[in-house]
N, C-alpha and C positions, 0 to 999 in steps of 0.2 A: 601405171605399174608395169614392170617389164615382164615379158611372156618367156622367161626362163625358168626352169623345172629347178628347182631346189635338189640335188645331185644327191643331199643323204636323205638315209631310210632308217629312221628311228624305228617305224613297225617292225610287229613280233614277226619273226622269220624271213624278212626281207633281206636280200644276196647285197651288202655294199660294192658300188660298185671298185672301188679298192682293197681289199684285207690283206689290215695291218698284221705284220710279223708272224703268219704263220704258216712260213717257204718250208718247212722241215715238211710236217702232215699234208701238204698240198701236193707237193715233190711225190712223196711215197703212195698216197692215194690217186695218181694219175701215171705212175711207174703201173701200178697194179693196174689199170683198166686199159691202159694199153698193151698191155701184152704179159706184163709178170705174174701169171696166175700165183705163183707160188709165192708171191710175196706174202708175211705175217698182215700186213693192211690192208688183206683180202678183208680179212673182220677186223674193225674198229671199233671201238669203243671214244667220243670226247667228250670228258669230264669238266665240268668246270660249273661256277655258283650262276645265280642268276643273271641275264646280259655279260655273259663272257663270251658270248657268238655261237653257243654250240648250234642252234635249229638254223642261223645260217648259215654257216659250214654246210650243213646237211643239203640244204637249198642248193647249194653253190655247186656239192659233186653232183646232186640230181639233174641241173639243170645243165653240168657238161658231158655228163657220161654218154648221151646220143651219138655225139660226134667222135666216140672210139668204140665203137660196135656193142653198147649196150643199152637198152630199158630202163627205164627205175620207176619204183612203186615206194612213195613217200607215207608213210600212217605215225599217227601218232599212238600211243604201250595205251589202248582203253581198249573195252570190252567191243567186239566185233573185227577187231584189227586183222583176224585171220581172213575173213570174209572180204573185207577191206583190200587187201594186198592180193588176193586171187581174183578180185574183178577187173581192181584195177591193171594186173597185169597184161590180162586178156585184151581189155580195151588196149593198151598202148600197143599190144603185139598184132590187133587187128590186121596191119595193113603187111603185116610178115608171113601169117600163116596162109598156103595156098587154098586158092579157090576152089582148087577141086577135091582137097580134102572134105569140102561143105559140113564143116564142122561148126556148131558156132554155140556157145553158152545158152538156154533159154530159164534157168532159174538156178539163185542160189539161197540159201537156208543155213542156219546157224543151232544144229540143235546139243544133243552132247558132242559132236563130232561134223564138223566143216563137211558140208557137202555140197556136190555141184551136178547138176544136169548136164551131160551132154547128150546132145541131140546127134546123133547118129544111125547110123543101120540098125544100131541096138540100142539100145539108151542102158547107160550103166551109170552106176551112179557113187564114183570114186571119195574117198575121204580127202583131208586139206593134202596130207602128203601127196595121196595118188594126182589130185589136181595140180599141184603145182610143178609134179614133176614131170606132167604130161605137154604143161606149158615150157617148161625147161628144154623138153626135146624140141618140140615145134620150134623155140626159138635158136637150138642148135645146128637144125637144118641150115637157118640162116645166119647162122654163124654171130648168134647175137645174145651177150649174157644178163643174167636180171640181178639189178642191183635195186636191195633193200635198204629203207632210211625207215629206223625207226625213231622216234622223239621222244624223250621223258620218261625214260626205259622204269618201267615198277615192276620188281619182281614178286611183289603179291597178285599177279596177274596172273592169271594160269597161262593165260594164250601167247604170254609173252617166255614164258618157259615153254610151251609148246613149238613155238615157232624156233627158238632157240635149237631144240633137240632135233629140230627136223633138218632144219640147215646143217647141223653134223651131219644127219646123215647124207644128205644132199654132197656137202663136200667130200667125202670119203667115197660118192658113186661120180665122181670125178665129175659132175655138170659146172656148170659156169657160171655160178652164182656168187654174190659178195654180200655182207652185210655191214654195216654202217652204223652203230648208234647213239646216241645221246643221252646224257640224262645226271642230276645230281650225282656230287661224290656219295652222300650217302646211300640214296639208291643202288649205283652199279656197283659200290663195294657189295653190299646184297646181293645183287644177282650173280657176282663172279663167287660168291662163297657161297651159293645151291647149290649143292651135288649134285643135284639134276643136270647142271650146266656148265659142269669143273671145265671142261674143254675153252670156254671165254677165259680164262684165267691167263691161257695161252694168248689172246685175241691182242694184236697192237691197242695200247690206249694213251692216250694224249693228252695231257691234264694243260686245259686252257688259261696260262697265267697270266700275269700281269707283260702287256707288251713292251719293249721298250721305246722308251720316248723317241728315238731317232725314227723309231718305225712310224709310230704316230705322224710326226710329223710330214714324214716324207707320203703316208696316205692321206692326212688331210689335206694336202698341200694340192697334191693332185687331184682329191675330189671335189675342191672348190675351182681349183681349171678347167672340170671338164663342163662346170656351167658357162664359159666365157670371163668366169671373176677374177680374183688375187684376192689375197692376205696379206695384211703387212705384216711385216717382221713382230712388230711388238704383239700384237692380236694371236700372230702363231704361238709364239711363246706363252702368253695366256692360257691359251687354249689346250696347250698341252701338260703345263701342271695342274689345267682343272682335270682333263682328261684320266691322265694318273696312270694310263696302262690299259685301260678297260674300255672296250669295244663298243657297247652299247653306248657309253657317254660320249665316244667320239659322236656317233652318230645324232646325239640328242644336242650335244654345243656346238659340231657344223650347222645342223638344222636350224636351230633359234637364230643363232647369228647370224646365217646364212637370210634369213629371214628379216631379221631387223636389218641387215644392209640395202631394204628394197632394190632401188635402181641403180645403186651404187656400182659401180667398178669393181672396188675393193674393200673388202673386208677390214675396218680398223678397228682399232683398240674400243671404243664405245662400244660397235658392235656387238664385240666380243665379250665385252664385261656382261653388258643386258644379257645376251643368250645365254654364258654362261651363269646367270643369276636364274633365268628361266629351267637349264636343264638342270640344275641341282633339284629343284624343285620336283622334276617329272620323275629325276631318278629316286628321289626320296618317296614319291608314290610309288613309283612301280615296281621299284628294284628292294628298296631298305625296308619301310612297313612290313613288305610281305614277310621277305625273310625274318626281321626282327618275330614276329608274330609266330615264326613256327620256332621260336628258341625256347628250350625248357628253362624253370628259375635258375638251376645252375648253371648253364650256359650265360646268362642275361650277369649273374654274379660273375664269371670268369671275367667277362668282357669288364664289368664295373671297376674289376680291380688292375683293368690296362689303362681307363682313363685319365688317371693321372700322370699318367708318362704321356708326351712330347710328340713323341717321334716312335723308338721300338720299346717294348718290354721286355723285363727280362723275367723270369720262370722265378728267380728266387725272390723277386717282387711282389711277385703276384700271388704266392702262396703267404707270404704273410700279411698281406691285406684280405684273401681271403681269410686268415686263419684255421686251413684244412690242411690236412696230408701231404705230402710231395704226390699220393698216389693218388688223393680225391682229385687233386687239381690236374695229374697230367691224367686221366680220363677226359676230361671236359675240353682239356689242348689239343686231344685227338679227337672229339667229336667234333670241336669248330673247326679242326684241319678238315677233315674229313666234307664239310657242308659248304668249305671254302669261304668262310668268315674271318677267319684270320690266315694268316702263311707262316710259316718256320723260315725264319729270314738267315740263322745263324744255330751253330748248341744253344739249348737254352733260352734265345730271343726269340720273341713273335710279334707280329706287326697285325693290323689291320690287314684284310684284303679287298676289302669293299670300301670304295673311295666313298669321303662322306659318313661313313657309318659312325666315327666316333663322335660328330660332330650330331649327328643326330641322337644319339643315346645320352650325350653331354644335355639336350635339351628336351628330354622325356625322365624325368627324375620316377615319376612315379611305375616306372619300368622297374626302378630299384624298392619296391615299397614305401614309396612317397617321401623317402629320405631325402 
């Protein structure tokens, strides 16, 4: 068996080594960290359903921001994430903050209110704002700003509204900070509609779609070069109508293929078929189940009344195989837009936006009351 490392990364939150089609939010979120403090992509917000890339986007600015004079402190929206983002910040900034400050953290605690120990001449004993802004200076000295990545943003989170309000005010005392985050449409609609946090409304957001195939192609193309392989022509072509646009599944049909090619050279059509029969499957676990599973009965009803069409639907279809309202139905059109289960492809039409999904619902009947 040949000792070449398989090039994709189907894992959760792992950085591809190529990403496809998304030079617009990449371009503006490294304009920003190089020098445009005042760009709107200081705070980000990317949206998009499950495996559309958003936790590796995240990875991806984390893991270059060092090399334009910034930090970053990556947490996922759960309960301790305050605590979380001020240790870790400390730690990263370790080898920034001077020695003869002999400052250095000895205990942190999460009670109603973020606190941290510093150990000093006096010991005082600052809230999450007072600490992070004290780490904000330290890292101003050296001319160096902290960039947050939060993941899977819940606005039932209090600390995730906390952390939010603070960062306003962080920006408005002109420090050097950015924020970054991810998370369901549904969710971040939420969060930008908390008055707590009206200022995110403002925030650039990026809604993760479907990529286009030229993109696809010309990223797989490369990411199976940089193992020593090729593709043929036909196998590429495969691969990119399984693919369909969606990030995750590139990386799960290079993967399999890439795989069943052993010591092969090059990737061909065989290949390509088995791994693409294999990642349908992985996506249908990991990606389709779940989401299917958090769809309310009317959502699972809108959807029943697309699968009869082909290819797109149309709105005046689908209301009378539902048999509801123009207004019961475009409710449900706006929450599946919303969750990133379907797309508005035109007035009126909607399509799938989860590759596979119809296909999967077409063979779960009892999804629809066993009809």
């Amino acid at each position: 068996m040949s000792d070449r490392i398989n090039p994709f990364t189907p894992n959760f939150g792992q950085t591809p080594r190529h990403i496809a089609g998304r030079d617009l939010m990449i371009s503006d979120i490294f304009d920003m960290l190089e020098g445009n403090i005042g760009s709107p992509a200081r705070t980000s917000i990317f949206i998009g359903a499950r495996g559309s890339g958003k936790t590796a986007l995240l990875t991806y600015f984390a893991s270059e921001c060092l090399s334009r004079g910034w930090i970053s402190v990556s947490v996922s929206c759960v309960p301790g994430m305050q605590e979380d983002i001020l240790q870790q910040a400390a730690i990263a900034s370790e080898n920034l903050i001077p020695k003869e400050k002999k400052t250095h953290i000895t205990g942190v605690s999460l009670g109603n209110l973020f606190s941290v120990e510093w150990a000093e001449e006096s010991v005082q004993k600052p809230n999450w704002r007072t600490g992070i802004t004290r780490l904000l200076e330290y890292l101003s000295e050296n001319e160096t700003g902290l960039l947050i990545t939060i993941d899977e943003v819940r606005p039932s989170l209090d600390e995730m509204i906390q952390v939010a309000s603070v960062y306003q005010l962080l920006i408005r005392e002109n420090r050097k900070v950015a924020l970054l985050m991810a998370g369901l449409p549904s969710e971040v609609s939420m969060l930008i509609n908390d008055r707590s946090v009206s200022f995110l409304r403002r925030a650039s957001q990026y809604y993760l779609e479907r990529i286009e195939d030229h993109d696809i192609e010309t990223a797989f193309r490369l990411t199976v070069a940089d193992s020593g392989k090729s593709v043929g022509t036909d196998a590429l072509d495969k691969a990119v109508r399984a693919i369909n646009g969606f990030p995750y599944m590139m990386q799960l049909v290079g993967y399999r293929a890439w795989q069943d090619s052993g010591d092969k050279e090059q990737i061909d059509s065989e290949n390509m078929e088995r791994g693409i029969e294999l990642a349908e499957k992985d996506f249908e676990s990991r990606v389709l189940k779940a989401t299917v599973n958090e769809l309310s009965r009317g959502d699972i009803a809108f959807l029943r009344a697309m699968l009869p069409d082909e290819g797109k639907s149309d709105i005046t279809s689908i209301i009378s195989r539902m048999k509801k309202s123009s207004g019961y139905v475009s409710r449900y059109r706006a929450r599946l837009i919303e969750r990133g289960v379907i797309e508005a492809v035109s007035r009126g039409v909607v399509a799938f936006a989860l590759p596979g999904l119809k296909e999967y619902l077409r063979g779960r009947k009892h999804l629809f009351g066993g009809e």
